[in-house]
N, C-alpha and C positions, 0 to 999 in steps of 0.2 A: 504494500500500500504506500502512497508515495501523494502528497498535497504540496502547493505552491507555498512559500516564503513570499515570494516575488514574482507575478505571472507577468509574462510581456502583453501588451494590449495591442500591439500588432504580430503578424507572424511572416516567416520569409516569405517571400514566393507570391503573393497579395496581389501584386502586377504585373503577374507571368502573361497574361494576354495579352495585356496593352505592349509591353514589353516585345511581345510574341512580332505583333502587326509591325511596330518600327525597324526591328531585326530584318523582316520579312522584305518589305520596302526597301531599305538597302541594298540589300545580297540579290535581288532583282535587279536592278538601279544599276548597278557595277557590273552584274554579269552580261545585262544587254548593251550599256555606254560605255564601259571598261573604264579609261583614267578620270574620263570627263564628269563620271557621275563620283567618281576618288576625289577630284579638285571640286566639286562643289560639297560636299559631306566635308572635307575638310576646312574649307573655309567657312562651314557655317557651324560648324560643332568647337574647332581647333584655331582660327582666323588664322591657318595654313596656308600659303599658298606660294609652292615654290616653284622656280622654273622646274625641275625635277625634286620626285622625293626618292633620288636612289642620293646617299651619301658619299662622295668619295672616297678615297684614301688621303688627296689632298687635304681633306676638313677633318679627318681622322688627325693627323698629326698636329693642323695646329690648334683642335680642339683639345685635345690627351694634352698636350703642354703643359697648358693649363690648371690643368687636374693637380692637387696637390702630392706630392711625393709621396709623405707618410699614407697618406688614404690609397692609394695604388699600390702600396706593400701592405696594407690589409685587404685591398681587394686581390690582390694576388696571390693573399696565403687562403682565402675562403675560395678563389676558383681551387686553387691545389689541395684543399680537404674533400670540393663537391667531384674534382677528376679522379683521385683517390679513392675513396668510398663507390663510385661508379665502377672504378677498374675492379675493386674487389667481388663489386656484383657481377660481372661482365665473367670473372674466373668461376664463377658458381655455373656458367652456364654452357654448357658440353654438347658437341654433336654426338648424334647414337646412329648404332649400326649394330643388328643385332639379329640372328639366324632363329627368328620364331617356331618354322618348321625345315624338316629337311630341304634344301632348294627354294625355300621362301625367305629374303633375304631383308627386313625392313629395315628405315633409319629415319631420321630429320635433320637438316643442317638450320643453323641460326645464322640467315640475311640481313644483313642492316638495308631500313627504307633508304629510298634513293636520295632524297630531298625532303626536308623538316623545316616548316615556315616558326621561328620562334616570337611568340609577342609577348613583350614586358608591358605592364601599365606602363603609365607616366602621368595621368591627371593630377589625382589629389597629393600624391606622392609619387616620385618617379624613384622604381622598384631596380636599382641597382642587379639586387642578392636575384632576383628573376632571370637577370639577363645572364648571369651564369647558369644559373639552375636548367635552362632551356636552351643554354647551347653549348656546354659544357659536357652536359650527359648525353646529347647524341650522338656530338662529337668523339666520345668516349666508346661508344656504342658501333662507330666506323663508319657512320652517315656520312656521303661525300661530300655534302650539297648544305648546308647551315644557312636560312636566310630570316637573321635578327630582324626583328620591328620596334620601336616605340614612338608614340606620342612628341609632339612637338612640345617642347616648355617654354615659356614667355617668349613668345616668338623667336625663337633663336637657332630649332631645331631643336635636336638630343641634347638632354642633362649630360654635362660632359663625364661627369664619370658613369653616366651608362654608360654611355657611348664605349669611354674605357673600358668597361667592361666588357661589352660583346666583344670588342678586339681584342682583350687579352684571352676570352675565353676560346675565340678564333672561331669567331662565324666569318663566312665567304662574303657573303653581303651583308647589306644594311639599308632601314630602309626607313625614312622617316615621316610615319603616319601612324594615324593611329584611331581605335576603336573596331567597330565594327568593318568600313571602309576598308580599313587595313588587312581583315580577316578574309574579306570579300576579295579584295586586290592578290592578299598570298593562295589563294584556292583556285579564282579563275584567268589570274596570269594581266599583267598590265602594260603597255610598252615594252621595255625595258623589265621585266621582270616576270622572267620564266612563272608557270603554277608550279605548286610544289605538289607532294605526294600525302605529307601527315602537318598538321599546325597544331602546336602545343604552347603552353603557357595559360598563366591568371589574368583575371579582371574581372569586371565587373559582372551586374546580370545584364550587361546589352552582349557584352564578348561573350559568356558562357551562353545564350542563348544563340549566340550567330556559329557557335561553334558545335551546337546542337542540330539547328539545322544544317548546318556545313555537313556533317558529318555520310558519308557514300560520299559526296563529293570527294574529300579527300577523308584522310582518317583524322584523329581526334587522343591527345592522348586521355580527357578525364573531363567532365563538367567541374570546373575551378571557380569560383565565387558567386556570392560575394563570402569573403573568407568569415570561419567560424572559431570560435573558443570553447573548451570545455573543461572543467575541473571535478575531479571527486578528493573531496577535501573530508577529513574528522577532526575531531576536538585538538588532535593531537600537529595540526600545521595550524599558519600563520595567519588570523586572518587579514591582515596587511598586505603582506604579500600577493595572499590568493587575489584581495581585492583589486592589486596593481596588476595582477595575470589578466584578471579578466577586463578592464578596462586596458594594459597595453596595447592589447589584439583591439579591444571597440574601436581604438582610433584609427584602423584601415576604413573606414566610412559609417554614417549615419545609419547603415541596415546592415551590420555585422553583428550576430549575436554572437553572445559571451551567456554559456552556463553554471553552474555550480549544482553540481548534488551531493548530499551530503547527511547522513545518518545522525549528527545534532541541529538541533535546533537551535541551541542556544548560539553555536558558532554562526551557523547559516546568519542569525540576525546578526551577530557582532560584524562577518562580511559585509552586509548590508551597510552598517554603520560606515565600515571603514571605507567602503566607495564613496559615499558620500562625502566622508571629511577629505578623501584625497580630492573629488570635483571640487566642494569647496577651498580647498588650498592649492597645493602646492602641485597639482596636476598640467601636465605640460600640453595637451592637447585634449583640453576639455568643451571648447565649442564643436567637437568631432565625435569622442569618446561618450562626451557627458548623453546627448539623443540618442547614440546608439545603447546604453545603457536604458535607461528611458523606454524606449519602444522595443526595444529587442531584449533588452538582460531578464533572466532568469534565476530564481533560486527553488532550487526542489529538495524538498524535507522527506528522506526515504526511510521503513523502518527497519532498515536492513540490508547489511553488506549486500546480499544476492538482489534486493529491489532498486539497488543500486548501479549493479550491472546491468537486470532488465532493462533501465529506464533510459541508463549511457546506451548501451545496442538499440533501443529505438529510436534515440534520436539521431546514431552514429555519426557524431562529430567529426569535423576537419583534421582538428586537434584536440587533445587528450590528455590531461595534465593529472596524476594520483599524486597529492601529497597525506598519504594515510599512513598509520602504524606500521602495514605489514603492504608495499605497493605490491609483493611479487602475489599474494594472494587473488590482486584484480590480473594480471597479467597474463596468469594461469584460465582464465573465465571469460577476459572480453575477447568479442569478438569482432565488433562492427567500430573501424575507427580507421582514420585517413593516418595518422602516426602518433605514437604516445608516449610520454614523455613520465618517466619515473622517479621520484625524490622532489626536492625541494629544489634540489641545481640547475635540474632540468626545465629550466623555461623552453618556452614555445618561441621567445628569439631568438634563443642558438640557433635551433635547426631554420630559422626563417633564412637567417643572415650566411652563416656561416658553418657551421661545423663537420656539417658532408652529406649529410641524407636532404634530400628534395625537400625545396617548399609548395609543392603544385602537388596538391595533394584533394581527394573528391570531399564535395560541399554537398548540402540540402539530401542526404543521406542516403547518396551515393557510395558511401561507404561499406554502405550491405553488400555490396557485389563487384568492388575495384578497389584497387589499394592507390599510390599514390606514384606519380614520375619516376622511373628507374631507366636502368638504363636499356634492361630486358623491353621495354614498350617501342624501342625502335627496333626491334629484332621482329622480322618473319620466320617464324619455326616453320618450314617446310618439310615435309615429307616426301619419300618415296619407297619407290620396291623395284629388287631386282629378283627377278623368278627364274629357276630353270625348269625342264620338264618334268622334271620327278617334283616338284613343288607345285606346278600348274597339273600335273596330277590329283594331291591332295585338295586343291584349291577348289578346284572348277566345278566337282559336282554339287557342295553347298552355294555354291555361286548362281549354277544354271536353275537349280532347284527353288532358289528362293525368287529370282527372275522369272521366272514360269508364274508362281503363285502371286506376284505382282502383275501377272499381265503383259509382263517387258519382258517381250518375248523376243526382240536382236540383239538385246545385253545378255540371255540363255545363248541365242547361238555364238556368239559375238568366245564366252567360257566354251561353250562344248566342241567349236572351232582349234582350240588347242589342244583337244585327245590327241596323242600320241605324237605330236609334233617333237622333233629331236632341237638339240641344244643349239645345234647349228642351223638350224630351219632360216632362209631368208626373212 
């Protein structure tokens, strides 16, 4: 049994329609006008509007200049944790080749996609730690083809240390637009800028909706935002802390929920307390934080460890924070979560920024059935078989037999066609 501390009075997803129709409109708009309807979306969302939005390498250098030193040896040591942790997953993953039946010879090889369009926000915040996260790990993955996007900022083009970024984590191109446009432009190809094959990366609910219906178009690694928070906290953590977890995450935007479940009550109200004194004071991005807490934050009173797991698996969060007595106890149980974070050290902005595992991770509880960015989601496991006759022996007659009882009856003769056919048969 499990009641509200804190109910939110709005809930995500409220104008997935309206939302639906503008998406809709665009990705039409671009696919039939191709740049034309890119430069008017852009100048009326972004007041873009360049001779080109491909970047050079020329504005690559004496943009990066610029870029502060020290902040380009921290963004350089978090691409080299997210290439790292990628390569390690990359070694977990093994071609097979394996003789099932006498002559029946099967395998899979792991293909990296050919081309991966990558888009970073840049609205309310331009997302650095993205522009690794999405072209680092395909990169990693042996994609040949890497082509960055973000958002224009104060009319100048790319936040320059994105910018650095995508070049150090060594995307091919670069391209600078942004939103929906941009999604529309990397899917159905513009001027100057081949379609790609898969587009990955976060944003908002206009990007995660254009990348929903994108998707047969090209592929899609995840529905990514608008980004989520979630804590299961007991008497036994901080309620300070929890309360700064769950507003650090509120301030990626106005409709970012932040939860809290948690088996006391008396802590759950002491949290309560504590967001507030931090929006009251000393809170650094509380015109942001403060609504999103507001309409979207959450506190749920559970009466028990396991109603506590129930309640986290049904809402399957983004992210995932236990600071309890015993965290390995939930670890062992949950199951529905974008990535999760154990102890008190464990904040949700390591893994944003820096520390190696993916921030493109599934929202609006997509988590029941997808995990989050690796480097495996650029890999096609393909399959094959190589047969000889004593194999297409054993094979054929369950083959032609269940093709008969289908009705599909020239995939019967198509098997019964290799009776006795020798190894060398043209």
């Amino acid at each position: 049994m499990s009641t509200f501390i804190k109910q939110p009075p709005h809930r995500p997803g409220e104008d997935a329609a309206r939302i639906g129709r503008v998406v809709s409109e665009i990705l039409a708009a671009v696919e039939t006008e191709g740049v034309a309807a890119v430069r008017r979306y852009s100048a009326q969302f972004d007041h873009w509007e360049p001779a080109s939005f491909r970047v050079d390498p020329a504005t690559y250098d004496s943009t990066i200049r610029g870029v502060d030193a020290e902040l380009r040896r921290q963004i350089d040591f978090a691409a080299t944790q997210i290439r790292g942790f990628a390569a390690h997953q990359l070694g977990t993953m093994q071609n097979l080749e394996v003789e099932t039946l006498p002559g029946v010879v099967l395998g899979h090889r792991h293909v990296p996609v050919a081309s991966v369009g990558s888009y970073s926000p840049g609205g309310l915040y331009p997302l650095i730690a993205s522009s690794l996260m999405t072209v680092v790990t395909p990169k990693a993955a042996g994609v040949g083809r890497v082509v960055a996007v973000a958002p224009p900022r104060g009319g100048t083009g790319i936040h320059p240390p994105q910018l650095y970024a995508m070049v150090s984590a060594g995307a091919d191109e670069i391209f600078c637009m942004g939103g929906v446009q941009a999604l529309a432009a990397l899917a159905f190809g513009i001027e100057d800028l081949a379609p790609v094959d898969m587009i990955v990366g976060a944003g908002n609910a206009y990007v995660a909706e254009a990348k929903r219906q994108l998707f047969g178009t090209v592929g899609i690694d995840l529905l990514a935002g608008p980004t989520e928070v979630a804590v299961i906290a007991d008497e036994t953590a901080d309620p300070r802390i929890v309360a700064a977890d769950l507003l650090g995450h509120a301030e990626h935007g106005p409709t970012s929920p932040a939860i809290l479940m948690t088996t006391s009550e008396a802590f759950g109200r002491a949290v309560l307390v504590e967001v507030e004194r931090w929006l009251d004071g000393d809170w650094p991005t509380t015109p942001i934080a403060g609504p999103a807490w507001r309409d979207y934050g959450t506190i749920v009173l559970c009466d028990s460890p396991e109603e506590v797991v129930r309640v986290s698996d049904a809402y399957a969060p983004e992210h995932l924070e236990v600071q309890t007595r015993d965290p390995d106890w939930y670890v062992a149980r949950l199951a529905n979560y974008g990535s999760l974070f154990l102890g008190v050290h464990s904040t949700v902005a390591f893994s944003d920024k820096s520390i190696g595992t993916n921030h493109v991770l599934p929202t609006r509880r997509a988590a029941r059935y997808t995990g989050g960015l690796w480097v495996g989601k650029f890999l096609k496991t393909l399959t094959y078989q190589r047969v000889s006759a004593s194999g297409s022996e054993l094979v054929a007659p369950s083959t032609a037999a269940i093709a008969d009882a289908e009705l599909m009856f020239g995939h019967a003769l198509t098997a019964r066609l290799r009776y006795g056919l020798p190894d060398d048969a043209p």
